[in-house]
N, C-alpha and C positions, 0 to 999 in steps of 0.2 A: 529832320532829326529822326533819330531810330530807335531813341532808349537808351544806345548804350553812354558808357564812358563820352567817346570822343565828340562824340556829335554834342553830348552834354557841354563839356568844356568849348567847343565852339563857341556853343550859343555865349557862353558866359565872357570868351572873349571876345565878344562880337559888342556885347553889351555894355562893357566899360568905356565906348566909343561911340563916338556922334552918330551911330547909325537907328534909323524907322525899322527896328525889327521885326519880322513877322516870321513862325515857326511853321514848318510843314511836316507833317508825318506821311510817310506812301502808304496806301496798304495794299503792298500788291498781291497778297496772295491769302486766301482762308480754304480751308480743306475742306469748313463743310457747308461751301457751295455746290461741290460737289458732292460729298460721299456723306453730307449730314453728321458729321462726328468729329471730335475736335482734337483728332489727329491735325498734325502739318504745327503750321508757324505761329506762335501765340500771342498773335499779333495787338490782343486786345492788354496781354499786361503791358507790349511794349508801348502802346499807345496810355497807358494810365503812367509810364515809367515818364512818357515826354512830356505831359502835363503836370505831372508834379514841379519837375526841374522847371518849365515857362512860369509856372505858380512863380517858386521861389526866384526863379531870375526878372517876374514880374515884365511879360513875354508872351503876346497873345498868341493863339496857335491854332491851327487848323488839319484836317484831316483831307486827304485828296486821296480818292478810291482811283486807283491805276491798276485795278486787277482786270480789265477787259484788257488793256492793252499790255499788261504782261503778258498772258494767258497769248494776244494772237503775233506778240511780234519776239517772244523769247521762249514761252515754254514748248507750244507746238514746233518752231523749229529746232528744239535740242531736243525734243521727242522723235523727231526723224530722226535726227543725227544719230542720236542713242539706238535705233532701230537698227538703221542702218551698220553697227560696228564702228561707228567714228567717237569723240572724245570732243565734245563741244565744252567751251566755258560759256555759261548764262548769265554771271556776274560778270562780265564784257558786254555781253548785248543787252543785258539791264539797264547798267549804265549808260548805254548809246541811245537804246530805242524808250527807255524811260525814265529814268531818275533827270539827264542830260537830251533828253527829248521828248516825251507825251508831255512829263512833268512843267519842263519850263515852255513848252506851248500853252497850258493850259493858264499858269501864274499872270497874275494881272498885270497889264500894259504898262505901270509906272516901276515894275520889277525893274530896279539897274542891273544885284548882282544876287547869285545863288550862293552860299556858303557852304562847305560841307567839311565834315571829318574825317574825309581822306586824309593820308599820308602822302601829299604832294606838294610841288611847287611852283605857282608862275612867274615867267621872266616875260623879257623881252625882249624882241632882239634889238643887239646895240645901232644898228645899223636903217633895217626897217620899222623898229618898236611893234609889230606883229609878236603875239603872245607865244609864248612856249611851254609845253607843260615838260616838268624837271624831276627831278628826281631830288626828295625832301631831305632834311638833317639825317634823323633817323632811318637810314638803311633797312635795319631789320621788319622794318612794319613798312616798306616802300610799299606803294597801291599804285603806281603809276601803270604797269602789266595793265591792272584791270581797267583805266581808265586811256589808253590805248587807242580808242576806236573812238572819241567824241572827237566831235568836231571843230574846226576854230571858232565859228561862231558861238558854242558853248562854253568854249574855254576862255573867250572873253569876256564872258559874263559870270565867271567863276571864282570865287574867294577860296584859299586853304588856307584857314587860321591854322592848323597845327605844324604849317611847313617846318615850322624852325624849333619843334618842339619834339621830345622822344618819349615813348610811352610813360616812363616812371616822373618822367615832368607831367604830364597831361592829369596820372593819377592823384599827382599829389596837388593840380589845380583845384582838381576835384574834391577832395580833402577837405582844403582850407576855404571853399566857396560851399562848404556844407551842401554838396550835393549827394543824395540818395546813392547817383549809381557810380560812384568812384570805387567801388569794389565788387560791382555786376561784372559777370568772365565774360570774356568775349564771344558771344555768336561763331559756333565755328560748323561748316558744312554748307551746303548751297538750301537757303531761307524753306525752297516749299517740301524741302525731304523732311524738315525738324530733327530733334534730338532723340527722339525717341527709337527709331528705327532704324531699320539699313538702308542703301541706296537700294541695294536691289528690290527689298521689300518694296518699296514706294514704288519703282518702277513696274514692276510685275503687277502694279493696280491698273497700270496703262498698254502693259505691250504685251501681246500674247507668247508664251514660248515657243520657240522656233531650236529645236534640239540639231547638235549636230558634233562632229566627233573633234577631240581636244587630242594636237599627233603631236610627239617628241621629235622636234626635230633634229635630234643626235639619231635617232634610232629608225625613223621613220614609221614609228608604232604607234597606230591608236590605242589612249592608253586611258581614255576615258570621255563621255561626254557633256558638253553644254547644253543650257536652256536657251539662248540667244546671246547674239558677239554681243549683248549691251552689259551681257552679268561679268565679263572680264575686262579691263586696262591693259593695254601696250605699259610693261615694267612694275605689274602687279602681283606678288606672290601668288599662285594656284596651288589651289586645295585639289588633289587628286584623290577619292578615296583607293586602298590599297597600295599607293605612293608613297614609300618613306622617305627618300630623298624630297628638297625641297624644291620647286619649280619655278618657276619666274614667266609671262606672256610675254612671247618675244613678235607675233603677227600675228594678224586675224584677214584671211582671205575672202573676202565677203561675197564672192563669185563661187565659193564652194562651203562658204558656211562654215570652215574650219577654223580652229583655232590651234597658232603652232606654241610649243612651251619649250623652254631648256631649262636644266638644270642649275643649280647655283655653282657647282663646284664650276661649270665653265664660263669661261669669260669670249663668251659665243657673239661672234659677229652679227646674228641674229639682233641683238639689241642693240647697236649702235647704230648710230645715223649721222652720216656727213654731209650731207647737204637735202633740202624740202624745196618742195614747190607751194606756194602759197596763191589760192584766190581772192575774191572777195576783196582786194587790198585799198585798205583805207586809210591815204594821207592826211594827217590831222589839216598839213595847208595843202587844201586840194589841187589847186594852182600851179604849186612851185615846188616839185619831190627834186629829192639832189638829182641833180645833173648827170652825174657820175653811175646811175643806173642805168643810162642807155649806152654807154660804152663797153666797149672788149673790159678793159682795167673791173671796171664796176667799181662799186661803193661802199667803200671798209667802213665797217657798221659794229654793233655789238648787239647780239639779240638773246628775247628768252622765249622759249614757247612753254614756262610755267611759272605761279606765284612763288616767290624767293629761291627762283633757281638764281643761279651768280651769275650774270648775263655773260657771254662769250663773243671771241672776236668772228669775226664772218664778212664774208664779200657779198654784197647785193645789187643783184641784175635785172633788168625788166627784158620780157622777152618778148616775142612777136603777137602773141593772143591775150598780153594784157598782164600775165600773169608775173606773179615774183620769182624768183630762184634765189634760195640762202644756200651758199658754201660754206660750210665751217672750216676754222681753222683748223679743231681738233672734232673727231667723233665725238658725240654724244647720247646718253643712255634713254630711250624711252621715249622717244619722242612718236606723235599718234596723228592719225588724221582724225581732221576735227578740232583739234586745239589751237589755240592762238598765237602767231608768230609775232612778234612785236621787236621795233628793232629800232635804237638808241645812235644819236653822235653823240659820244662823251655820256653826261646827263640828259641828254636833250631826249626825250620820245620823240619820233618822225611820223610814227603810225604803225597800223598791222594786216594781216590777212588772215584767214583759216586755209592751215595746210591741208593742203589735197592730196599729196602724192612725197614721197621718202625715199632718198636712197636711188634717185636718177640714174639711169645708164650716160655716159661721155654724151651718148649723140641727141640723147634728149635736153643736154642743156642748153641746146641752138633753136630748136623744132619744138613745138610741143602740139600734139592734138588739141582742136576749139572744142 
């Protein structure tokens, strides 16, 4: 449980039902382990928010400190990532490397099933009964994107009570089960930056500036500079000072430290992107990835590489060093290395990878450098 809304109403539907409940709060992250101050995530009301709601649902609960293995297996690698000029999701490898893995290594051996407040759905298939995570009622609050990268063996151990439930249902469980946070707002931002500050700000506690010049790529003009590729987004407005027109980050070249920008009025090739290369790829059934990605044809697929992007058609190919290749059907805007490719038959999640490389030449979709 987390405090908010949906984990609330979880619990409570979990409770009207024959099930040995027992509640877990994470804490995976407090600021002032490190910096003594109580900046970051305030993790202590949300831990008083989950004991209220166990109180009242009469629902023991417990606390499990996973901020060691946050800290070495999600924030240090998105702290490279972010160094580096790439675009990491951490609420991906959260879910993989803790919530969906420290977490249920640590829960005791008579654990059957973890519950959560996702906005997802498991099936089965009709054929092998092997689990499937789906894609829930509610569209608009889909979580499957982030949940992408667990494993089978997690995902068979995984309840989502809210599959068949849409947010203004969830609230008004809440409501009528007199719970506290049926009108707490939802957490919005990645947990250890908080609300209170900027992404940048937070980060500048950790990375040292690395300046370097911000070019138009209409003009070929430096027309101002950066602190480090991690203070800008591939498809992020930039603030130019002396710029009145408005700019958009179309590349960030990490071998020369620049950053290219265009304009709004154009509708600049620069930010589209029709096909990525993807590493790291992880099929949810590691066994058995379609068939149809080691062929010429490949693997008509549907993917996103962002949370409530509208997932798109695409052909998916496995290539000689291991790695993925998504073609899209159509160009699309923005897309970064470092962010998470995740890619659907129908509802169905297959798994993901973190894209490395965008916007392939012809002859690198055969060959690619190990």
């Amino acid at each position: 449980m987390s405090g908010g809304v949906d984990s609330s109403v979880t619990a409570k539907l979990l409770s009207e039902k024959d099930y040995d409940l027992s509640a877990v709060f994470m804490r995976n992250w407090d600021t002032r382990d490190e910096s003594g101050t109580d900046k970051g995530c305030e993790w202590e009301k949300d831990w008083e928010d989950v004991q209220r709601v166990c109180e009242k649902l009469d629902i023991p609960c417990q606390m499990v400190d996973c901020s060691r293995e946050y800290w070495l297996r999600v924030f240090e690698p998105s702290l490279k990532a972010w160094e580096s000029g790439d675009t990491p999701n951490p609420d991906i490898w959260c879910n993989r490397e803790v919530k969906f893995g420290a977490l249920l290594d640590r829960l005791t051996e008579g654990t059957q099933f973890i519950a959560t407040g996702h906005y997802a759905r498991k099936g089965h298939h009709p054929v092998s009964q092997r689990p499937q995570l789906l894609r829930p009622v509610d569209r608009h609050k889909d979580q499957t994107y982030y949940l992408s990268s667990i494993t089978e063996a997690s995902l068979s151990k995984t309840l989502f009570p809210l599959s068949d439930l849409r947010k203004n249902e969830v609230r008004e469980i809440a409501v009528r089960a007199g719970l506290h946070t049926a009108s707490r707002e939802e957490s919005m931002g990645i947990c250890f930056v908080g609300e209170k500050r900027s992404f940048n700000q937070f980060l500048a506690d950790y990375l040292p500036p690395k300046p370097g010049p911000i070019i138009d790529s209409v003009t070929g003009h430096t027309i101002g500079e950066h602190q480090g590729l991690w203070t800008y987004t591939i498809g992020q407005g930039a603030k130019i000072r002396g710029m009145q027109e408005k700019l958009f980050v179309a590349h960030k070249d990490k071998e020369q430290n620049t950053i290219f920008v265009v304009p709004s009025r154009c509708s600049h090739e620069d930010l589209l992107v029709s096909n990525m290369r993807a590493k790291d790829w992880s099929w949810i059934w590691a066994d058995e990835p379609p068939s149809a990605i080691d062929t010429p044809e490949g693997f008509h697929a549907r993917m996103q590489f962002r949370h409530r992007m509208i997932d798109v058609p695409c052909v998916v190919r496995r290539v000689a060093d291991g790695s993925i290749l998504i073609n899209l059907d159509a160009p699309q805007k923005a897309a970064a290395t470092g962010q998470i490719a995740a890619i659907w038959d129908r509802d169905w999640c297959l798994g993901c990878g973190t894209i490395d490389a965008i916007n392939l030449s012809t002859a690198s979709e055969h060959v690619f450098p190990a």
